[in-house]
C-alpha positions, 0 to 999 in steps of 0.5 A: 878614483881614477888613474892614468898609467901608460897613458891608460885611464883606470877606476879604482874601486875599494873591492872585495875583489882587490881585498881577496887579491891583496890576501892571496899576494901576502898571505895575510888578512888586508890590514894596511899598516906599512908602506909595503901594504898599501902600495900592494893594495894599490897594485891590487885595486888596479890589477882587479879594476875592469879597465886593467888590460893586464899588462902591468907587472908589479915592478913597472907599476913600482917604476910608475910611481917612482915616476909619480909620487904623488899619485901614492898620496892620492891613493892614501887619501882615497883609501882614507876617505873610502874607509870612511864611508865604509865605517858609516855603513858598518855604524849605522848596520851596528844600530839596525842590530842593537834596535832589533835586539832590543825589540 
């Protein structure tokens, strides 16, 4: 997914690098359930994007989306999507295992 804040454009990637951010900022594993946790995840996939100049506070980054509240729904869906395809990967690593073991 691609953002353009400050007339920057950022691509966001699902990371372990935003995962391990997300963890140290709330000091709790990365389990969006509320509000609060996906717009953190969100500043967190774009503070551990490589086209991030390292200029943005949380608080400006709260301001964008005041500014552009569309674009949280975006994020939602893409954080959505992504879980998707990570769940495929996760399910068919799952049947390797079982098959194996049956062997």
């Amino acid at each position: 997914m691609k953002v353009i804040i400050n007339d920057k454009e950022i691509t966001l990637k699902s990371s372990f690098r935003a995962m391990v951010a997300y963890e140290q900022i709330t000091d709790h594993i990365f389990s969006p359930s509320t509000v609060t946790d996906i717009l953190v995840y969100f500043y967190c996939c774009i503070i551990s994007s490589k086209d991030y100049d390292g200029t943005m506070t949380f608080d400006e980054f709260m301001d964008y989306l005041d500014e552009n509240p569309c674009i949280l729904q975006e994020f939602s869906e893409w954080m959505t999507e992504t879980s998707k395809q990570n769940e495929v990967f996760n399910t068919k690593e799952a049947k390797k295992k079982t098959t194996a073991r049956k062997k």
